[in-house]
Biotite code that builds the C-alpha atoms (Angstrom):
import biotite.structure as struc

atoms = struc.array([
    struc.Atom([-19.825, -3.795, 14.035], chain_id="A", res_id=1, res_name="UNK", atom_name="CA", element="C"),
    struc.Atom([-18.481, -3.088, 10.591], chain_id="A", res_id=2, res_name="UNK", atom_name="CA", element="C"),
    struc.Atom([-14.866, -2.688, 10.133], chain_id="A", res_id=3, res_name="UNK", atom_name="CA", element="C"),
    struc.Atom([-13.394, 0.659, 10.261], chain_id="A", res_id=4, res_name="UNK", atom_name="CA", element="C"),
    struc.Atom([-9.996, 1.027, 7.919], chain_id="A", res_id=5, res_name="UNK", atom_name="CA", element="C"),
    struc.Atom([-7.645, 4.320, 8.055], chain_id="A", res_id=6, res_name="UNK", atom_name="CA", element="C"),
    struc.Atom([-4.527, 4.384, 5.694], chain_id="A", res_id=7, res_name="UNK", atom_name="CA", element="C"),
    struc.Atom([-1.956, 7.144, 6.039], chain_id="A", res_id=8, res_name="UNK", atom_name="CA", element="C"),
    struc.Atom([0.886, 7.957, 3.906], chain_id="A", res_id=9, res_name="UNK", atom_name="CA", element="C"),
    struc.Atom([4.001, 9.469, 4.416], chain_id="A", res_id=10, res_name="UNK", atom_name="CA", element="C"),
    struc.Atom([7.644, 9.909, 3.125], chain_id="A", res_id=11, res_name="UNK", atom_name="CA", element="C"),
    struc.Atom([10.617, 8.645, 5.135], chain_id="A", res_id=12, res_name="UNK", atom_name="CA", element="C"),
    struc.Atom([12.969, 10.829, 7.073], chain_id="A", res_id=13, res_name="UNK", atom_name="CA", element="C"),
    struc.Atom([16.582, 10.734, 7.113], chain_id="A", res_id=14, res_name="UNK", atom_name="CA", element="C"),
    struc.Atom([18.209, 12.526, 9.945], chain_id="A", res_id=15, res_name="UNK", atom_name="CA", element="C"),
    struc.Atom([21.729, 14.048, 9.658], chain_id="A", res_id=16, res_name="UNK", atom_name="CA", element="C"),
    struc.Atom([21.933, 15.559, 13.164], chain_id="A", res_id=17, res_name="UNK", atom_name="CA", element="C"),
    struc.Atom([19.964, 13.420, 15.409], chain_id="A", res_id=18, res_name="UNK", atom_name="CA", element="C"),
    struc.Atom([18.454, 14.228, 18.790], chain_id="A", res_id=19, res_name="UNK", atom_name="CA", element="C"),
    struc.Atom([20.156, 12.824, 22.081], chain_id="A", res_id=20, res_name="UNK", atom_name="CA", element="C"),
    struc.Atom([17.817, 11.204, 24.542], chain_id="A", res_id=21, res_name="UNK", atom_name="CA", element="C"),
    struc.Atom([14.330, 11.827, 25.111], chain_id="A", res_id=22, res_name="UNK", atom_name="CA", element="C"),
    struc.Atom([11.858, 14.323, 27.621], chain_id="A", res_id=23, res_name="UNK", atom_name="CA", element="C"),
    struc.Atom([9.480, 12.025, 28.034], chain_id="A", res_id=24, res_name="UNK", atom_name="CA", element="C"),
    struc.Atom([10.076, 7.956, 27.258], chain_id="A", res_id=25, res_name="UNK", atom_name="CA", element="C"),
    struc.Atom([6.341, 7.286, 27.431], chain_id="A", res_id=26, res_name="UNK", atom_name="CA", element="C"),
    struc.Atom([5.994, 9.522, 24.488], chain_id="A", res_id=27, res_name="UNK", atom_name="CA", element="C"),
    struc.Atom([9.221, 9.397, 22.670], chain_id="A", res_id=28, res_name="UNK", atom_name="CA", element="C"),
    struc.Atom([9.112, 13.244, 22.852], chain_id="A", res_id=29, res_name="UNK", atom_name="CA", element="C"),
    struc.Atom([12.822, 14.042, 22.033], chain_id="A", res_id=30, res_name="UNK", atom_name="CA", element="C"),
    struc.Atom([14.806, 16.146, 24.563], chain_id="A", res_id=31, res_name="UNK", atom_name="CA", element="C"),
    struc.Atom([16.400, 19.013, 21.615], chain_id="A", res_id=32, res_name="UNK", atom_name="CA", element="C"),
    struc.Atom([15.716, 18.906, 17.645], chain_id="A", res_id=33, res_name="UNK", atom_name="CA", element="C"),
    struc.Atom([17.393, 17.787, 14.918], chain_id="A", res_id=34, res_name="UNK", atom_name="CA", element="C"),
    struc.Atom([18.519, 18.201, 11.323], chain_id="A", res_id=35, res_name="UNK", atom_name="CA", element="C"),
    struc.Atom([16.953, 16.026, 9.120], chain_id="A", res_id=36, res_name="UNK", atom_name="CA", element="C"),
    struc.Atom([15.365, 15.691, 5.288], chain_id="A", res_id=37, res_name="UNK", atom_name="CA", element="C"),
    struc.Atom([12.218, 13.757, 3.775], chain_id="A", res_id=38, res_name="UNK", atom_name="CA", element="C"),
    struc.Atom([13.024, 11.427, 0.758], chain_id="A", res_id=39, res_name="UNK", atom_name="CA", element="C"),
    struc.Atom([9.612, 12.728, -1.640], chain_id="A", res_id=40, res_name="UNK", atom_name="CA", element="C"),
    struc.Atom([10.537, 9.822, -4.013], chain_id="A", res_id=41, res_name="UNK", atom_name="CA", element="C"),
    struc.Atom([9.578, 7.180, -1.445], chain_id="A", res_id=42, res_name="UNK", atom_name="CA", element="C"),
    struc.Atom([6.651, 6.504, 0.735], chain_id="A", res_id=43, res_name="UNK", atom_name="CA", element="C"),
    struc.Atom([5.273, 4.861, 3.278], chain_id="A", res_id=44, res_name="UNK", atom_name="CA", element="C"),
    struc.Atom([1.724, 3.247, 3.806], chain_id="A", res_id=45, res_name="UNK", atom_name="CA", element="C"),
    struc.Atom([-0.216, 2.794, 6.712], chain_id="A", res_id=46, res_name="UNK", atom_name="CA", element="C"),
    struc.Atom([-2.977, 0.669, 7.451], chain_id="A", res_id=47, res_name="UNK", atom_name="CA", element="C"),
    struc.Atom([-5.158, 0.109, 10.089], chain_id="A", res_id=48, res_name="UNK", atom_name="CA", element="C"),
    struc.Atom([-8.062, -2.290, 10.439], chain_id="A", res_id=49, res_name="UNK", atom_name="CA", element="C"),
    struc.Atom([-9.821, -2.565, 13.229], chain_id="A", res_id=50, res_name="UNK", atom_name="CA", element="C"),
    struc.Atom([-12.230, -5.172, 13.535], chain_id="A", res_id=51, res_name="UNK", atom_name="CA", element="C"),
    struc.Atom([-14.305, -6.897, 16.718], chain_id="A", res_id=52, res_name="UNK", atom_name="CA", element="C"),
    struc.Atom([-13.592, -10.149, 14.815], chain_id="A", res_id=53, res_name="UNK", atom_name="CA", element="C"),
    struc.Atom([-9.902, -10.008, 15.188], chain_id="A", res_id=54, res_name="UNK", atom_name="CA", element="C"),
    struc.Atom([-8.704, -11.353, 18.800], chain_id="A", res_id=55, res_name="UNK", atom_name="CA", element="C"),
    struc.Atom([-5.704, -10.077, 19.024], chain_id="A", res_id=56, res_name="UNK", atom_name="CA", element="C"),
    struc.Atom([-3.820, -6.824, 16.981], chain_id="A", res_id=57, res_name="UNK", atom_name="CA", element="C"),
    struc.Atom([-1.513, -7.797, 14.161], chain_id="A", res_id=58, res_name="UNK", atom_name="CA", element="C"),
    struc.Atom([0.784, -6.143, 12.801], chain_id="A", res_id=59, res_name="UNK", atom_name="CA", element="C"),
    struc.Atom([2.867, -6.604, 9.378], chain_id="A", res_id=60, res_name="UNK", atom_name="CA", element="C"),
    struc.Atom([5.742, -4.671, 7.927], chain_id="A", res_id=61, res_name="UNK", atom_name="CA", element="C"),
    struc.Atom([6.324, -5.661, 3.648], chain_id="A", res_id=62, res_name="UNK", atom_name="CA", element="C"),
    struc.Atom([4.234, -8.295, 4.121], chain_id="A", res_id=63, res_name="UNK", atom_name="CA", element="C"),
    struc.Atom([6.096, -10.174, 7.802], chain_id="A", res_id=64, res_name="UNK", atom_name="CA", element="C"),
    struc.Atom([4.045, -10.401, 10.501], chain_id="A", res_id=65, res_name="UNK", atom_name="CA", element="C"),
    struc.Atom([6.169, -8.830, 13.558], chain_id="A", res_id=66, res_name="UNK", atom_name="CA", element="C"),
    struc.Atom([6.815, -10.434, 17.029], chain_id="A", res_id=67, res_name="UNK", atom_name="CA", element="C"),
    struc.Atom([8.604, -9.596, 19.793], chain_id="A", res_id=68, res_name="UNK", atom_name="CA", element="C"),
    struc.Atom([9.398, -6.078, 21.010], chain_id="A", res_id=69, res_name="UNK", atom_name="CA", element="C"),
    struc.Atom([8.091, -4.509, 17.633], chain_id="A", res_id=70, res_name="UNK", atom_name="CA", element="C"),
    struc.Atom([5.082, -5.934, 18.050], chain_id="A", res_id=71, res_name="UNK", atom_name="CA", element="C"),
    struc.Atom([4.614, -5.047, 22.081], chain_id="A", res_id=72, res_name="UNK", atom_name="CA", element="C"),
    struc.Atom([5.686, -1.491, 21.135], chain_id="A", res_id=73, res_name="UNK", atom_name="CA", element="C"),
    struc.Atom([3.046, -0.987, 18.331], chain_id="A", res_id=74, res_name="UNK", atom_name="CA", element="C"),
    struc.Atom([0.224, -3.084, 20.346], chain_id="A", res_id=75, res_name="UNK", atom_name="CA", element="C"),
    struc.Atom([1.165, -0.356, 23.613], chain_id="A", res_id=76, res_name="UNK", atom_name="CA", element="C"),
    struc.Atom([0.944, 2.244, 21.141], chain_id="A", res_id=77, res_name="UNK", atom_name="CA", element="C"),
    struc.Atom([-3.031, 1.036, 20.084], chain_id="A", res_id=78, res_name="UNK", atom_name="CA", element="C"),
    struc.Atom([-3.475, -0.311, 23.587], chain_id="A", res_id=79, res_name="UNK", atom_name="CA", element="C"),
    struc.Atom([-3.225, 4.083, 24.142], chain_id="A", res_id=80, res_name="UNK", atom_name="CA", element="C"),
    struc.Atom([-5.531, 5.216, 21.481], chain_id="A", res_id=81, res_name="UNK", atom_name="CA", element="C"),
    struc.Atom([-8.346, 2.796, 21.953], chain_id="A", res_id=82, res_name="UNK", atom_name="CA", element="C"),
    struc.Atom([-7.794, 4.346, 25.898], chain_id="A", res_id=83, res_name="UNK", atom_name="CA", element="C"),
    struc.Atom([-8.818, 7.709, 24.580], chain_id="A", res_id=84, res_name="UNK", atom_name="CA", element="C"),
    struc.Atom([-12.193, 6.128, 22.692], chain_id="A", res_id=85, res_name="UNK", atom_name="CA", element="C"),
    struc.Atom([-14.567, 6.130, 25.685], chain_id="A", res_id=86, res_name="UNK", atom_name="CA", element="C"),
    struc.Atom([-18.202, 4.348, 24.653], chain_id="A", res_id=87, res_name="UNK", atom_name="CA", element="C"),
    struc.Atom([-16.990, 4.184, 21.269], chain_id="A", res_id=88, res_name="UNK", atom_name="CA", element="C"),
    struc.Atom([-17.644, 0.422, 19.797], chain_id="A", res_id=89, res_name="UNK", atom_name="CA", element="C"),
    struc.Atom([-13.547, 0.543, 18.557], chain_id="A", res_id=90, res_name="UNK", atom_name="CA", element="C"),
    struc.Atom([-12.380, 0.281, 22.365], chain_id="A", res_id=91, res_name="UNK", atom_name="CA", element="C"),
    struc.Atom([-13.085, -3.615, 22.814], chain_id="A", res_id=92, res_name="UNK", atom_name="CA", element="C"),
    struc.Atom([-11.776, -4.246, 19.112], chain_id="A", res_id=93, res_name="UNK", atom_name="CA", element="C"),
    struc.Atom([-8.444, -5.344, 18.002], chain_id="A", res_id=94, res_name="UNK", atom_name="CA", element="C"),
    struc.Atom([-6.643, -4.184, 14.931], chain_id="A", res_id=95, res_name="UNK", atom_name="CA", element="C"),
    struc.Atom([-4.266, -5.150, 11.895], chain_id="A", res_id=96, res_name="UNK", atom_name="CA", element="C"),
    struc.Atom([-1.723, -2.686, 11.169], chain_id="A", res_id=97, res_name="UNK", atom_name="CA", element="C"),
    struc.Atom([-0.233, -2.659, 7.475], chain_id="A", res_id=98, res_name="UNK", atom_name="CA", element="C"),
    struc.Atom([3.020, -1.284, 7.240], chain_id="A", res_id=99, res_name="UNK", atom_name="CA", element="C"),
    struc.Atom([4.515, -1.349, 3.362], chain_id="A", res_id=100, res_name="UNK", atom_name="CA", element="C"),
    struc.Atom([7.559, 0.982, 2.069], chain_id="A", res_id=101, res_name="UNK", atom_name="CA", element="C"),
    struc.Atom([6.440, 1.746, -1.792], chain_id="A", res_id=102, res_name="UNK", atom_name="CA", element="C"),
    struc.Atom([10.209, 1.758, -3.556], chain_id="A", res_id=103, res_name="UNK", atom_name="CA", element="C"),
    struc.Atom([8.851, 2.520, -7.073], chain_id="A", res_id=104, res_name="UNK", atom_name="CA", element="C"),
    struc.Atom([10.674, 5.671, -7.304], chain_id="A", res_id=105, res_name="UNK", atom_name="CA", element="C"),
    struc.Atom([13.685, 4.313, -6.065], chain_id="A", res_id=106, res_name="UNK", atom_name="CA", element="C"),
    struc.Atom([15.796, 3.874, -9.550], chain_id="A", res_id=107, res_name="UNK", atom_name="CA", element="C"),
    struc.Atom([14.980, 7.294, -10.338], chain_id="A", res_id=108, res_name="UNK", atom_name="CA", element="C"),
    struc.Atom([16.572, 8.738, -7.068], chain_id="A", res_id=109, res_name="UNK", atom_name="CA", element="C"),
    struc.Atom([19.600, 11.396, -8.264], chain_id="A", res_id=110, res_name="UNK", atom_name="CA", element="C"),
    struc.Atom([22.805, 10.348, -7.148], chain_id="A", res_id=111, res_name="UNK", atom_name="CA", element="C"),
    struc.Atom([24.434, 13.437, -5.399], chain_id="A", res_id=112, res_name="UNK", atom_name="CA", element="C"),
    struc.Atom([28.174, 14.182, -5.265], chain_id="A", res_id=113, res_name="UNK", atom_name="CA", element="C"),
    struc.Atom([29.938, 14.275, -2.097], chain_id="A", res_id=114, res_name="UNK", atom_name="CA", element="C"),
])
């Protein structure tokens, strides 16, 4: 099997009022809303690789491989989609997930008065 390769991009969100607690854990559904604004000046790129010759996901944010629980949470989080696959050849693979923040608009970010 060939590799298959997504990439998504999205600006970051800054909440102001955040949400208290959560409807459904498994999910991270969040019990009420909040307040919150996009920053259109920065962006973040995702990544994903899958790949039958990988044998086990990675994942990488700017370049540092994570461990730990950042890693278990994003592996739980693929362990879920390739659940939904059925016969498709992408269940048995394993994948490389790319994070990268792109701060080249960063300098030209207006500085607001308080």
């Amino acid at each position: 099997m060939s590799d298959s390769v997504a990439t998504a991009v999205a600006h970051p969100n800054i909440a102001f009022i955040k949400y208290w607690g959560n409807r459904d854990d498994s999910l991270r559904l969040p019990a009420n809303g909040s307040i919150s604004m996009n920053l259109g000046a920065l962006e973040t790129r995702t990544t994903v690789v899958f790949s039958s010759a990988y044998r086990s996901d990675r994942v990488s944010v700017n370049g540092s491989l994570s461990e730990g629980e950042s890693l278990i949470r994003v592996v739980h989080f693929m362990d879920r989609i390739r659940s939904r696959l059925g016969k498709n050849a992408l269940r048995k693979s394993r994948a490389e997930i790319i994070f990268r923040l792109e701060p080249a608009l960063l300098p030209q970010l207006p500085l607001l008065p308080l």
